[in-house]
N, C-alpha and C positions, 0 to 999 in steps of 0.2 A: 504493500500500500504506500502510495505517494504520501509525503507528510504534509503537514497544514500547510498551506498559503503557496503548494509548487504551483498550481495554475498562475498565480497572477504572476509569476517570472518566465513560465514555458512557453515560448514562442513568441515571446516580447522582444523588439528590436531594440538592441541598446548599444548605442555607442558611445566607447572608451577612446580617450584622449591620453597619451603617456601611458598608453600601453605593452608598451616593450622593455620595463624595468619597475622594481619596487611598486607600489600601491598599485599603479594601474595593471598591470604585469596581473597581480594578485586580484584585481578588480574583474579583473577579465577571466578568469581561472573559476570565480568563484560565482558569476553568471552561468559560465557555458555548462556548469556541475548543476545548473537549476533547467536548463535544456532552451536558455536563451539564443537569439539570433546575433549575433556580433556581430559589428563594423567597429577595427581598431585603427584607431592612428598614432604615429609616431614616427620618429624623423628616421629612425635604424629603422630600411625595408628587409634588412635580410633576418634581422631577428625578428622581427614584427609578421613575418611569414611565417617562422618557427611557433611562434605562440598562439598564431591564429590557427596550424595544422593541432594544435595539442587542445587547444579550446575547441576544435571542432570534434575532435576525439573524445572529449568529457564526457559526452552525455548524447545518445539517439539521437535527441530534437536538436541539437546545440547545430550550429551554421555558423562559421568567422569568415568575416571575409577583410584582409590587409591593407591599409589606403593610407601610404607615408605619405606624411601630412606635418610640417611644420605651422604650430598654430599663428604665431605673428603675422602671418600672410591669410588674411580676409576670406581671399579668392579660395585660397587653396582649403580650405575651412568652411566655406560656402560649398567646394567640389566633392568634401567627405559627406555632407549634408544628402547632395545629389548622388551620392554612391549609396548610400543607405536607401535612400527612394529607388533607385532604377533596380535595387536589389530586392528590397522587401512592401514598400510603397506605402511605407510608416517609418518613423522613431517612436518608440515608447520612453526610452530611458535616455538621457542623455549626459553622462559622467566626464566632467571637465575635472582632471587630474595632473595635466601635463606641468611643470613647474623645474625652477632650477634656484639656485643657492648661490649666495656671497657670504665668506667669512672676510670683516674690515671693520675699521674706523669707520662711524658715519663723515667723517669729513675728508678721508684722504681715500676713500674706495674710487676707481676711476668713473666719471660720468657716463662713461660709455659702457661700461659693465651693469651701472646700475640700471641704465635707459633698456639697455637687453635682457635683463633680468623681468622688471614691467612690464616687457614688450611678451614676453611669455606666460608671464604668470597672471597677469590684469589682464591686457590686449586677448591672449589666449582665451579667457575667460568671457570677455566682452561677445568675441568675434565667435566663440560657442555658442553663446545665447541668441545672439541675431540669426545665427544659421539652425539653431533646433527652435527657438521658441514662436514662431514663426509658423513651421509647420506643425507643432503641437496645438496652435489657434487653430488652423485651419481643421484640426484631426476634432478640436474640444477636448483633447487630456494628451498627456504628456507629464511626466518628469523631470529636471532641470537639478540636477546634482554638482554643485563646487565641492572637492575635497580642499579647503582651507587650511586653518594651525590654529592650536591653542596658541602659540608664540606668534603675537600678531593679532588672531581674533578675537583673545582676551590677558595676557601678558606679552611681556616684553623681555628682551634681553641683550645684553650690549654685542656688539661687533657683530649683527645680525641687522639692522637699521633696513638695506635693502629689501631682504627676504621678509618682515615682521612685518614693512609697509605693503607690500602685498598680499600679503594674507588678512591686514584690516581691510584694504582696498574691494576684497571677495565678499568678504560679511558685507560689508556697508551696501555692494553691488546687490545684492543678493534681497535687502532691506528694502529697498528701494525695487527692486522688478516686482517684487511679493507685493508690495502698494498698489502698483499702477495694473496689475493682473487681478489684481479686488476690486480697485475702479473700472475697469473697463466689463468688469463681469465675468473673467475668463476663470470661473473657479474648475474647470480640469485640470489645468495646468500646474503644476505645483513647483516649487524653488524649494530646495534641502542645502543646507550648509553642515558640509561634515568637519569638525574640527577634532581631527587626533595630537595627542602629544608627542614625544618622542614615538619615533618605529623605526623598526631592524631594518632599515633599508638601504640602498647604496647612495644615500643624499648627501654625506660628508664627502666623501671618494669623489664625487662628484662635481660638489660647489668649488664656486672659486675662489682662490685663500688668497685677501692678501694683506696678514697679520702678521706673518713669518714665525707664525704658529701652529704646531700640529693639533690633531683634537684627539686627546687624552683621554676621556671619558663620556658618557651622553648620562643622562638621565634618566628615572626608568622607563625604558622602551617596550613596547607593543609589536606582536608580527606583525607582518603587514595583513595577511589573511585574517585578522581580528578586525581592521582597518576597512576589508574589502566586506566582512560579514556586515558589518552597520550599515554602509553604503546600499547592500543589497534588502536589508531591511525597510531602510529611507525608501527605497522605491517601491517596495510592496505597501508599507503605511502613511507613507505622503509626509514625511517627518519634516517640518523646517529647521530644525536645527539640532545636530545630534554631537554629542562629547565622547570622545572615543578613549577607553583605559579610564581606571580607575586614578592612576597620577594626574592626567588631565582632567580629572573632574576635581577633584582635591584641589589643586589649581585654582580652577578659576570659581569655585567656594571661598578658598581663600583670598582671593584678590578681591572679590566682590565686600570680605567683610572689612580686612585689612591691607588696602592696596599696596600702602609705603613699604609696609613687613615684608611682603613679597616681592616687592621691586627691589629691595636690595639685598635679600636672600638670594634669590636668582641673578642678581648681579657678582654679589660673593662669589656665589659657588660656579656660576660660565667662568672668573676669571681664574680663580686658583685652582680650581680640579678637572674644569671641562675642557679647557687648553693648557698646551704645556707652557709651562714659564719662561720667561727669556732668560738667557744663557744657560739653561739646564741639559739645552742639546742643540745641535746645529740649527741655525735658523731654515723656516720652512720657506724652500722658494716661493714667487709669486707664479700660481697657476689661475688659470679661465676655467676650467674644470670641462662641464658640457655647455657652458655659456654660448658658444658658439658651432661648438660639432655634437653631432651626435654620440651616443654613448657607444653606439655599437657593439664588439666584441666585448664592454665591462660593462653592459645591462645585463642585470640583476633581480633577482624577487628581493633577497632579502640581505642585512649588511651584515652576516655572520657573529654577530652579536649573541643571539638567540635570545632574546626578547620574551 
């Protein structure tokens, strides 16, 4: 016997963003295991083929179909939109995930890393919504899923300034679409902001450093398939806002009663234990990480942590 609530994910089109590493990777894994229709995108086409052949293996009903897709580009965002239609001739789900990382000073990070950082993690987001919610009006229901950050959608923390401001940049986005979809009457539609805390994923390896710091420790982390289960939930129960791990909910409990307490606890403990100290070891070059190329051959589910 099917367990509760498999119809509402079985044969539903949902398409993943930053699907080819960590969250989405795992976002996608954990649809095609419910006997969803896929369309993924992500910038790695050779990996992104790899996971759509293993999503499509999950599960009888499950269908993936690969559509590399850097989201900063409108068009090409607008063209996964049209791949999902000439494929299935709906979106039901639509999981904006894609995202990338700066470790810096907020005043000496280069402007042009942080403008590309934006340009993927907001823009990407932006130019998701315009090309799914659009056609979820036209459908009368649909889905609309941002995976956000605790760091950002409800704390903070230093030498993260780029990465933080985009993750408020989602909530507020997200606040604001859920208004004008109640004004306008469109109540199928719905907008989820998923906000997890730390997760095992390849997001340090990846962001770009330029502290000339390594990172020593995280916080406690979450797999990402804990990550992906909320997500798949959101879309079954139309959740607007969901907190992922029980450290991120502790969090932002606690900021809400004590803000200052925890802005400078988490400032403490990012500086002395979650990066290494200077002079304690060679300084860490300055790297882009995937700011600019894709991950390719180092896309990832999960950051070996074991979370």
């Amino acid at each position: 016997m099917e367990r509760r609530g498999t119809d509402r994910i079985r044969g539903r089109v949902v398409v993943v963003t930053g699907a080819s590493s960590g969250i989405g990777r795992a976002v996608a894994f954990a649809f095609a295991r419910r006997g969803a229709r896929l369309v993924l995108a992500a910038r790695s086409g050779a990996v992104l083929d790899e996971v759509a052949r293993r999503c499509a293996a999950a599960h009888p009903a499950a269908d993936a179909l690969a559509v590399p897709t850097d989201v900063t580009d409108a068009r090409a965002v607008d063209a996964l939109a049209a791949a999902a239609l000439a494929r299935h001739g709906r979106i039901d789900v639509w999981v904006n995930v894609a995202g990338v990382g700066i470790l810096g000073h907020a005043d000496r990070t280069p402007s042009e890393d942080v403008r590309r950082l934006l340009d993927v993690n907001v823009m990407g987001v932006v130019h998701g919504a315009g090309a799914a919610v659009p056609v979820m009006r036209r459908q009368g229901s649909g889905v609309l899923i941002d995976v956000s950050s605790v760091l950002g959608g409800v704390v903070r923390a230093p030498y993260m300034s780029a990465y933080a401001m985009s993750k408020a940049a989602m909530v507020t986005f997200d606040d604001v679409l859920r208004q004008e979809l109640v004004l306008a009457g469109e109540h199928g539609v719905s907008v989820c902001t998923v906000l997890p805390g730390g997760v095992d994923t390849p997001f340090f390896r990846h962001a770009a450093n330029h502290t000339g710091r390594s990172v020593r420790a995280l916080p406690p982390v979450v797999r990402p398939e804990r990550v992906a289960r909320a997500v798949v939930r959101a879309a079954e129960h139309r959740s607007r806002r969901v907190v992922v791990g029980l450290f991120a909910r502790f969090l932002a409990r606690a900021y809400a009663v004590a803000p200052g307490v925890v802005r400078a606890a988490i400032g403490r403990h990012t500086d002395r234990h979650y990066l290494s100290r200077f002079g304690e070891s060679p300084a860490e070059p300055v790297t882009t990480g995937v700011l600019y190329v894709p991950s390719g051959d180092v896309a990832a589910r999960d950051g070996g942590r074991g979370g």
